[in-house]
C-alpha positions as CSV (number, residue, x, y, z in Angstrom):
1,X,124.7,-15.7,52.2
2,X,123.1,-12.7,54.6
3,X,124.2,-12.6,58.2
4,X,121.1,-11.5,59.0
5,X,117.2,-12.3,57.7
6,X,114.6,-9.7,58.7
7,X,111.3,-10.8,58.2
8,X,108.2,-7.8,58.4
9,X,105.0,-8.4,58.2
10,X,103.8,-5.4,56.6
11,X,99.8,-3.5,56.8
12,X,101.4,-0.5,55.8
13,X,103.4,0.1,52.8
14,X,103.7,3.7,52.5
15,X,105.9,3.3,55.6
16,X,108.6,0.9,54.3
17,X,110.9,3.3,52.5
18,X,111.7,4.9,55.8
19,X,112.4,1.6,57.1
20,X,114.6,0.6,54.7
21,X,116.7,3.8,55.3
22,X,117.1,3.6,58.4
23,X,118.0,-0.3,58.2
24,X,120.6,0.8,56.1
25,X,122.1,3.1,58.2
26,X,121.6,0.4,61.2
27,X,123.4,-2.9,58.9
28,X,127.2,-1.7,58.3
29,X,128.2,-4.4,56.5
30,X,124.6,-4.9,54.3
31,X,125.0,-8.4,54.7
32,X,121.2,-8.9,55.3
33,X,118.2,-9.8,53.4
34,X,114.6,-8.1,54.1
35,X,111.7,-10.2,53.5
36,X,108.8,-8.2,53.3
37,X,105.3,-10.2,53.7
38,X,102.1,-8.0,52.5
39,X,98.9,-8.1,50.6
40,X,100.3,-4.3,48.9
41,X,101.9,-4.0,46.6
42,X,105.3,-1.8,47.5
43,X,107.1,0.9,46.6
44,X,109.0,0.9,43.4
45,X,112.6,1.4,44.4
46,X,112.5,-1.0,47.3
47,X,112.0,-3.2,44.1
48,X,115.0,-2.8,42.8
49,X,117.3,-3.8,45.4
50,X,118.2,-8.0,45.3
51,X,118.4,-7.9,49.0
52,X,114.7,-7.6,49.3
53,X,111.9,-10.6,48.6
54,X,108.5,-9.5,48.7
55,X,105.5,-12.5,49.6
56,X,102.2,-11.3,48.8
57,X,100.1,-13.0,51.4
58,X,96.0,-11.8,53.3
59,X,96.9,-13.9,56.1
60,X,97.3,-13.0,59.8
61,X,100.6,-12.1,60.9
62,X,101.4,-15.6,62.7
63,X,101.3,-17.3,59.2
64,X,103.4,-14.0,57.9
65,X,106.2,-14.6,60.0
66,X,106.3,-18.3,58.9
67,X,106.2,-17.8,55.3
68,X,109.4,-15.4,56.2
69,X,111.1,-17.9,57.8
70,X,110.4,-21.0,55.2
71,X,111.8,-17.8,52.4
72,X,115.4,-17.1,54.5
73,X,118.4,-17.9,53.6
């Protein structure tokens, strides 16, 4: 079970792998979990990793954040 959740509502894909590098660098113990809520679709290799959930939603960014929190752990 992750220590931490991060929920991001997202508009802007291309911008995500630069986010997850730098909340890797940020998270020493990688005991997190990224939940990424966006009507995009997203990068490949963020794909890849089991830490990240990915919620394809077109709503506003209100119900975003509470589709993030019903999805953490």
């Amino acid at each position: 079970m992750p220590k931490l959740s991060i929920i991001l509502p997202s508009i802007r894909p291309y911008l995500l792998e630069n986010f997850y590098k730098s909340l890797l660098l940020s998270c020493r113990n990688n005991s997190f979990e990224l939940i990424i809520i966006t009507p995009y679709d997203i990068p490949g290799k963020l794909l890849e990793d089991r830490r990240i959930k990915v919620i394809k939603d077109k709503g506003n960014p209100a119900r975003a954040l509470q589709l993030g929190l019903l999805n953490s752990t």
